[in-house]
N, C-alpha and C positions, 0 to 999 in steps of 0.2 A: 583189749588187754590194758590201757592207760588207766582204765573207770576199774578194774579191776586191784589194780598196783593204787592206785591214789587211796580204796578204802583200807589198803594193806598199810598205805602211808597211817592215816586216820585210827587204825586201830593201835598202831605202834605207836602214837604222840599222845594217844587219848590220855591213856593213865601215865601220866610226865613221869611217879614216883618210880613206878616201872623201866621206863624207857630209858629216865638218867642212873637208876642204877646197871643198867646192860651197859651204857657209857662210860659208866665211872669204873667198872671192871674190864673193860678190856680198855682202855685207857693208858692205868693202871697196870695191866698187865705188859702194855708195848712201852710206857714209859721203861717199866723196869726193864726189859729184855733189852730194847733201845740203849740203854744206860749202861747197863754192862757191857753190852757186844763193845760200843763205844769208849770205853776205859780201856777194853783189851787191845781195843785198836790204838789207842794212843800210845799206849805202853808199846807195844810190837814199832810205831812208827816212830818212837824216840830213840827206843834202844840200839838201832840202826841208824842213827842222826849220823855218825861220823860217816858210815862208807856212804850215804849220800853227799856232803858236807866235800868229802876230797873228789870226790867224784871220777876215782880211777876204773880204767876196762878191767884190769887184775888184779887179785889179790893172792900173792902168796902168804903160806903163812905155815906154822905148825899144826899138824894134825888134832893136836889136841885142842887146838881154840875153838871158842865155842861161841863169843859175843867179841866186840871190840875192843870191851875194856878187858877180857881175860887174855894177855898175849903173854909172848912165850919167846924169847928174842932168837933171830937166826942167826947162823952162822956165815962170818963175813963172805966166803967161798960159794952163797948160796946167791947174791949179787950177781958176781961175777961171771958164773957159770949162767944165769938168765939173760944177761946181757950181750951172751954171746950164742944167744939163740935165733936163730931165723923168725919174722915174721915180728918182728918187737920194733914199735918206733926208738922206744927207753924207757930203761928202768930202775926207778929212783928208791932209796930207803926213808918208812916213816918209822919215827922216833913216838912212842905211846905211852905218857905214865901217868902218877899222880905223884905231887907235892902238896908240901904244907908251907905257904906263902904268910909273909910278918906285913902284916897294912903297915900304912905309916898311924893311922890311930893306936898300934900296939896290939892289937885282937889277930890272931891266926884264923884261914881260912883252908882249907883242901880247895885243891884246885887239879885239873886236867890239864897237862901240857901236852901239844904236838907239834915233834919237830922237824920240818920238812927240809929237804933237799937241797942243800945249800948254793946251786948251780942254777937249779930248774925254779925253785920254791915251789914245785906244783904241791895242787893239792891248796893252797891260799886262799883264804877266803876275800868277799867282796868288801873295801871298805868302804865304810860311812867316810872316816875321819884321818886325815895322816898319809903318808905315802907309803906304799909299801918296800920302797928302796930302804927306808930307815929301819929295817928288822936288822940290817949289817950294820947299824949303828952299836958302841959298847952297851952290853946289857940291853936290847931291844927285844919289847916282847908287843906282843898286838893281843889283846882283849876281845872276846865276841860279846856283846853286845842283846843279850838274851835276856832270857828272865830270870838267872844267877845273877847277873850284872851288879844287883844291887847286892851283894855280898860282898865284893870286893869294896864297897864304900863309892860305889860307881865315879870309877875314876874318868880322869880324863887325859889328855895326851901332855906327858911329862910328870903323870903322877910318878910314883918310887916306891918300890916295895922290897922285901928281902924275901931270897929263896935259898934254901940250905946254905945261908952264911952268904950267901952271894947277892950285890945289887940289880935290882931290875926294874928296869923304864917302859914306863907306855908308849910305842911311836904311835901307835894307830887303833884305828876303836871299828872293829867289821861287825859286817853282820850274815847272819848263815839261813838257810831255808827250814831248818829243822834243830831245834832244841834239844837238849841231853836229859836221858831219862835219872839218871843217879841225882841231881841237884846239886852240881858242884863248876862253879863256872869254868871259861876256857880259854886260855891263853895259846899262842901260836909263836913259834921263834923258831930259829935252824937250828936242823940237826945236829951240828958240832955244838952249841952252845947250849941244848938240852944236855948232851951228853955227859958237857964238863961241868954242867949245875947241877946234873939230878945225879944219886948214887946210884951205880947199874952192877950188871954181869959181866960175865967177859965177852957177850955177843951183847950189840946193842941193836940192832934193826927190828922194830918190833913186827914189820910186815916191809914188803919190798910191792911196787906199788907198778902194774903196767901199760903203756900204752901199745896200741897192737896195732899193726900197719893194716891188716885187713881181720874180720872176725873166723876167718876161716881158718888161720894158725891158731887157733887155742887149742883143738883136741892133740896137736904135737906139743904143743906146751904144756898140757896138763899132762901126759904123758912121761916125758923129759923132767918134770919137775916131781912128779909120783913116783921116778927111779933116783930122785937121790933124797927119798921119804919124806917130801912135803907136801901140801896142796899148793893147786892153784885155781883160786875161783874166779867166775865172773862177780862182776857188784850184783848182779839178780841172785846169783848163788849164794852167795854171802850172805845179801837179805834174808831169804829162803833159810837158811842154815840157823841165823841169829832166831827167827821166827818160832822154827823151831824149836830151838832148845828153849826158848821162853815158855812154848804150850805145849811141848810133852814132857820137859824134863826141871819144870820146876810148876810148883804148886799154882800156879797164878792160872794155866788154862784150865784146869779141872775145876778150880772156883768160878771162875769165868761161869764155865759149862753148867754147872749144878745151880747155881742162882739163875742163869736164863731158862735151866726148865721146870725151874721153880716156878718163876713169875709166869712161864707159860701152863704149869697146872693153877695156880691164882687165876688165870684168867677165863681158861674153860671150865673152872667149877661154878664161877659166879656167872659168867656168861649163858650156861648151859642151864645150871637151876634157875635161874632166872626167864631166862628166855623160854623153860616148857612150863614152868606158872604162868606167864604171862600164856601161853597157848591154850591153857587146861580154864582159865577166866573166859576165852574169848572162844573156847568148843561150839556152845550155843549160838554165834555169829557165824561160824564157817560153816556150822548144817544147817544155819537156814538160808546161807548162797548157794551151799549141793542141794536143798530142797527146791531152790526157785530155778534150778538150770547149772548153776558152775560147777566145771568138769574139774576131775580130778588134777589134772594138767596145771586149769588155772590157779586150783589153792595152794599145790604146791611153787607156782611162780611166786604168790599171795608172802609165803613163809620165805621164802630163797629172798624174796627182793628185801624183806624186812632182818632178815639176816645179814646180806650184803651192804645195806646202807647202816646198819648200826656196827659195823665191822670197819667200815672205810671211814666213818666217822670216827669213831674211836682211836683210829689207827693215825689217822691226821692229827686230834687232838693229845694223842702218845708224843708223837714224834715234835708236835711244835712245841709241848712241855718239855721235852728234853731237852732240844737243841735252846730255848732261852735258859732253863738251868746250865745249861755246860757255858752258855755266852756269859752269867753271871761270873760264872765259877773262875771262869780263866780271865776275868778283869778283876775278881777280889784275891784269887790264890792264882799268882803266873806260872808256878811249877805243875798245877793242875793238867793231867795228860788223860786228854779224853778228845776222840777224833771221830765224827759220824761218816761211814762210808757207803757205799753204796752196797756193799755187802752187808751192813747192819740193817740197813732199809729192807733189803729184799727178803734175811733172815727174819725180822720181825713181820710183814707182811706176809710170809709164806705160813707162819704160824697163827697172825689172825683170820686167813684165809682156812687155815685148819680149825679153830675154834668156830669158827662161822659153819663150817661142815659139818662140823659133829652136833652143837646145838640146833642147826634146819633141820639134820636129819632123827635127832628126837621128836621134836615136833611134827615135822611132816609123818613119820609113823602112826603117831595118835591123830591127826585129821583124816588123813586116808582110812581110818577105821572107825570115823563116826559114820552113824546111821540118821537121817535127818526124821524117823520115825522116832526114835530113843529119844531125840533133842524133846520133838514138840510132846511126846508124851507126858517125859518130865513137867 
């Protein structure tokens, strides 16, 4: 079977024009499905930045929210009453908005603020720079440290800026595990001092945040908390939730979806014409190895093996174009949101694994129905 597979090798490398163009379309084809699948995963893991970021077991919240920046504030009474639920270590209110901060250069910027729990600070991010006791300092806000950062004129600790008429000081400079998909950097301060700088409602808690003494009190808490009309999720839920409303209820997954089986019909047209030309050239070779002895079995190994190695080739050379295009991409553009996962891998492989089946099995058709009398007559 080796002496068999090495002339299959031989006959596929013979005509290079041939062979690099089988390469160059399924390539081509995984780069692009690669590409996309990977945009939409970056997208879905930013827009989530924050409930990874605080890192709480619960989230309550109003039923109509759908992502973390669209919140809906609660009502003070809705604290109180979770607080006084069994199974809760504690639980804290976060503060969610956007402002329009005055650099000291003069130029405005939008910015995200969140402000936490003026007891606990939970929910605080890690810092590089500053202490975080000094967020109780007057006017104390803490910076994340991202790829906004240079928006803010990337300050440092004691820069000064204005926010609705109000002063505001950098104590400290963090940094977070996960990036924000909007492009607008993130500041962090407490909840009383969001509240008295940023113009609000008459509920200001934009979600109430929990920690749970064991995992087995949540179905009483989602409960208890679904009877006085709210949710309560876990942070996988939440994810789950933000996930979906990004790919079924706004345009961005059906694009997603239509360009990857775009690029996956790009790749089994070229693949496939390609690969039964190159068969229908090399007829005359394969019936004169059924005329000298090779079984039907072998020729078909012959096509399968030359299908599978210009599949798995292709498919490496997809994927290690991608991933140096996206390394470029997010060292020249840092808001660039594009994340290769192991689900884009196995997507994109299960599909050149299907473009490989369908052009062997054109092929193998027309071999198995040569006559090595028809060859040598010709």
């Amino acid at each position: 079977m080796s002496g068999i597979l090495l002339i299959a090798y031989k006959l596929l490398t013979n005509d290079k024009g041939k062979f690099f163009s089988l390469l160059i379309g399924i390539t081509f084809a995984v780069f692009l499905m690669v590409q996309m699948t990977s945009i939409f995963a970056g997208i879905l893991n930013r827009s989530s930045a924050t409930v990874a970021n605080i890192g709480a077991d619960v989230w309550i919240m109003d039923p109509a929210v759908n992502t973390v920046a669209n919140t809906i504030p609660l009502p003070d009474y809705v604290l109180d009453a979770v607080r006084s639920m069994p199974g809760i270590r504690y639980a804290v209110p976060l503060y969610s908005g956007g402002a329009l901060v005055k650099l000291s250069s003069g130029a405005y910027q939008a910015v995200s603020i969140l402000g936490l729990d003026d007891t606990s600070l939970f929910g605080r991010p890690e810092l590089e720079q500053g202490n975080i006791r000094d967020i109780y300092a007057e006017n104390g806000f803490i910076v994340v440290k991202d790829s906004e950062y240079q928006k803010l004129d990337s300050p440092k600790i004691g820069t000064e800026f204005e926010v609705n008429d109000h002063r505001g000081v950098i104590v400290g400079i963090a940094k977070v595990s996960s990036g924000g998909l909007f492009g607008v950097p993130t500041l962090y301060t407490t909840y009383s001092r969001a509240v008295q700088y940023l113009p609000s409602t008459r509920y200001t808690s934009s979600y109430i945040l929990l920690q749970l003494k064991t995992r087995d009190a949540m179905p009483a808490i989602r409960k208890e908390v679904a009877k006085m009309g709210y949710l309560a999720l876990t942070k996988e839920d939440f994810v789950q939730r933000i996930s979906d409303f990004y790919t079924y209820r706004t345009g961005i997954g059906t694009n997603i979806l239509l360009m990857t089986v775009m690029s996956f019909i790009v790749g089994l047209a070229i693949s496939g014409q390609t690969f039964y030309s190159f068969t229908l050239e090399n007829l005359e070779k394969f019936g004169a190895l059924k005329a000298i002895g090779a079984k039907s079995r072998e020729l078909v190994s012959m096509i399968l093996f030359q299908a599978t190695f210009t599949a798995l080739t292709g498919y490496g050379l997809g994927v290690g174009l991608c991933a140096l295009l996206i390394f470029i991409a997010q060292h020249l553009l840092p808001d660039y949101a594009s994340l290769i996962t192991f689900g884009n891998l196995g997507l994109a492989f299960a599909m050149v694994v299907l473009i490989a089946a369908v052009s062997s099995y054109i092929s193998i058709r027309k071999v198995l129905r040569i006559e090595p009398f028809d060859i040598f007559r010709g």
